[in-house]
C-alpha positions in Angstrom: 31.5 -79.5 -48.8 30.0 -79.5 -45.3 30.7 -76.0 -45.1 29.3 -75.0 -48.6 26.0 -77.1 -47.2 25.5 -75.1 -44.1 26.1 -71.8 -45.9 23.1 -72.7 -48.6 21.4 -73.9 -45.7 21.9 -70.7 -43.8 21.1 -68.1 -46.6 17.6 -70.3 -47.6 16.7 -70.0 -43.4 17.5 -66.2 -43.3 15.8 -66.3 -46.6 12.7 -67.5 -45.2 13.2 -65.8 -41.3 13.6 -62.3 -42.6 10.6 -61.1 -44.6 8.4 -63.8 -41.8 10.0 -61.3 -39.0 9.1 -58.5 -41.0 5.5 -59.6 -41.6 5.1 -60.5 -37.8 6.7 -57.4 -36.9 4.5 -55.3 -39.8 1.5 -56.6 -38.4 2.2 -55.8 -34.5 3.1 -52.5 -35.5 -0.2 -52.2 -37.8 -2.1 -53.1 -34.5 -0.5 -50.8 -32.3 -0.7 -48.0 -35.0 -4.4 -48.3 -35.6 -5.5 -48.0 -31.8 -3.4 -44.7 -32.2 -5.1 -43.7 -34.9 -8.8 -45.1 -33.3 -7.5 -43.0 -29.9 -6.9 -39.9 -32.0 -10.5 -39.9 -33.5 -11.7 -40.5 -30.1 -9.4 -37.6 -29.2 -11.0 -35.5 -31.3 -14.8 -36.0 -30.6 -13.8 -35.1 -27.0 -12.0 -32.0 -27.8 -15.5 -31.7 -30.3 -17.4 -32.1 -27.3 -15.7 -30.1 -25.0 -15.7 -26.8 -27.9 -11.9 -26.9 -26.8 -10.1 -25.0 -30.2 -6.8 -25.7 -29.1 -6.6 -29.4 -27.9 -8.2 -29.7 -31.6 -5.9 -27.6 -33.1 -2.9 -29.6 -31.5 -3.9 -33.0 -32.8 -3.0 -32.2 -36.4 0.0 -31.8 -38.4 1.6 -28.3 -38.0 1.1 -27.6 -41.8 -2.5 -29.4 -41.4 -5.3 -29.1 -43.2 -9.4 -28.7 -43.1 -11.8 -28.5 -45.6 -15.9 -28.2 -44.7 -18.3 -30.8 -45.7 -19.5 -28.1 -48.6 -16.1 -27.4 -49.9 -16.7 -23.7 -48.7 -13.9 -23.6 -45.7 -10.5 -24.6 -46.2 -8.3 -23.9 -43.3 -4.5 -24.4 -42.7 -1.5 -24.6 -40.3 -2.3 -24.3 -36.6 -3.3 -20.4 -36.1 -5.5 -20.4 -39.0 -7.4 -24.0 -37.7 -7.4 -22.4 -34.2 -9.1 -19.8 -35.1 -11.5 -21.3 -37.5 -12.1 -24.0 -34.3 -12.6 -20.9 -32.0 -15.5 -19.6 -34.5 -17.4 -22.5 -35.0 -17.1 -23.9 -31.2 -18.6 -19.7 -30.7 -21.4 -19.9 -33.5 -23.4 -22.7 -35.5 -21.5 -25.7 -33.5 -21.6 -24.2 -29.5 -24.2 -26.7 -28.9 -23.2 -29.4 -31.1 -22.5 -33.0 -30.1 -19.9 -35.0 -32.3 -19.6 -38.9 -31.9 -17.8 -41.4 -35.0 -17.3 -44.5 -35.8 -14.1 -45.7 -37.5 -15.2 -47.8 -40.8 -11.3 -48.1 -42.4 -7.9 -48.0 -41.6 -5.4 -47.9 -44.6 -2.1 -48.1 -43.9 -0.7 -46.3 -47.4 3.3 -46.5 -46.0 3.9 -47.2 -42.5 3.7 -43.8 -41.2 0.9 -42.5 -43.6 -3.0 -44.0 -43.2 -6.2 -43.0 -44.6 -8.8 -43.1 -41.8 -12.7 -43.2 -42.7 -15.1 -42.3 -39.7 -18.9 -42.1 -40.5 -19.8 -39.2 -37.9 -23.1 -38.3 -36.6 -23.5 -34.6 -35.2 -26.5 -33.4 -32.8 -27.8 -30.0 -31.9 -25.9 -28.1 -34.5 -27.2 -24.8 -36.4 -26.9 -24.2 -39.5 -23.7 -22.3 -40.7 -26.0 -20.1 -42.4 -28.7 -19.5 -40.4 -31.2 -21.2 -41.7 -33.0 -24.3 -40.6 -30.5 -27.2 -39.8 -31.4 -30.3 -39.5 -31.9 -32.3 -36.1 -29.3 -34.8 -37.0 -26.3 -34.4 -39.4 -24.3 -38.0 -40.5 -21.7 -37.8 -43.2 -18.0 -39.1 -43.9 -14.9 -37.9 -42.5 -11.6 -38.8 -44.6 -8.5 -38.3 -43.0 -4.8 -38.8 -44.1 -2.9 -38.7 -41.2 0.9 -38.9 -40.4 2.9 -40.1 -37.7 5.2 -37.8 -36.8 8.1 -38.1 -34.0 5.5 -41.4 -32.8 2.4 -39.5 -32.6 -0.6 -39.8 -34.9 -1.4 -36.2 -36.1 -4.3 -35.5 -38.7 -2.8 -33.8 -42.2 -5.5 -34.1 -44.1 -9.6 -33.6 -42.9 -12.2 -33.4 -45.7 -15.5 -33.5 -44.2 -18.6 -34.9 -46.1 -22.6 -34.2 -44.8 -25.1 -36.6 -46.5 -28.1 -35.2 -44.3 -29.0 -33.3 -47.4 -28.6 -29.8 -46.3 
């Protein structure tokens, strides 16, 4: 009888004790995995900053992905973004300043997170030619992944609301 006691006794603890250890342990992890994710933005205005095409290049997926703020550039997979990087760093964005904010984190599975960033960009031209404005602000959405414990972008949709 004892023993039937300690075993109910047992399973209600471990009951109880598991999904708490999960929880605490969910939530250190969440921690740890959205300074990652904050570092990598940073990463990435520095890299911005410094017109370096390949440190950018290296902080996404391998089979990553970039779309433009007009929908008019979709790049993929780590030549193609190189490249793309290496053109705008060389033309409308070789005097550009990049600096973000990180609004959201949301943790979809534990090794998948949409990341919002409202950005503000300085000193760029105008892809086309044409006037730009002074100051650019818009959205950045990101999905990113972590992959082998790194944070690397997979997804980058870019959205202006500077009107132009």
């Amino acid at each position: 009888m004892v023993r039937a006691h300690l075993k109910a006794t047992l399973a209600v603890f471990l009951l109880v004790l598991i999904p708490a250890a999960a929880l605490w342990a969910k939530s250190d992890s969440n921690a740890a995995d959205e300074t990652a994710i904050q570092q990598l933005v940073a990463r990435f205005n520095d890299c911005f900053n410094r017109k370096d095409a390949h440190a950018c290049t290296m902080l996404y997926a391998g089979d990553g992905e970039f779309t433009s703020s007009r929908g008019d550039m979709f790049t993929q997979g780590h030549p193609d973004l190189e490249k793309h990087y290496q053109q705008v760093f060389s033309t409308f964005l070789k005097n550009a300043h990049r600096s973000g904010t990180v609004r959201r984190i949301r943790f979809l599975t534990p090794a998948i997170a949409s990341v919002d960033t409202e950005w503000e960009l300085l000193g760029a031209a105008s892809p086309s030619g044409g006037a730009a404005p002074p100051v650019r602000r818009g959205l950045l959405t990101w999905i990113v992944t972590k992959q082998d414990g790194q944070w690397r972008i997979s997804i980058f949709h870019e959205f202006d609301f500077s009107g132009k």
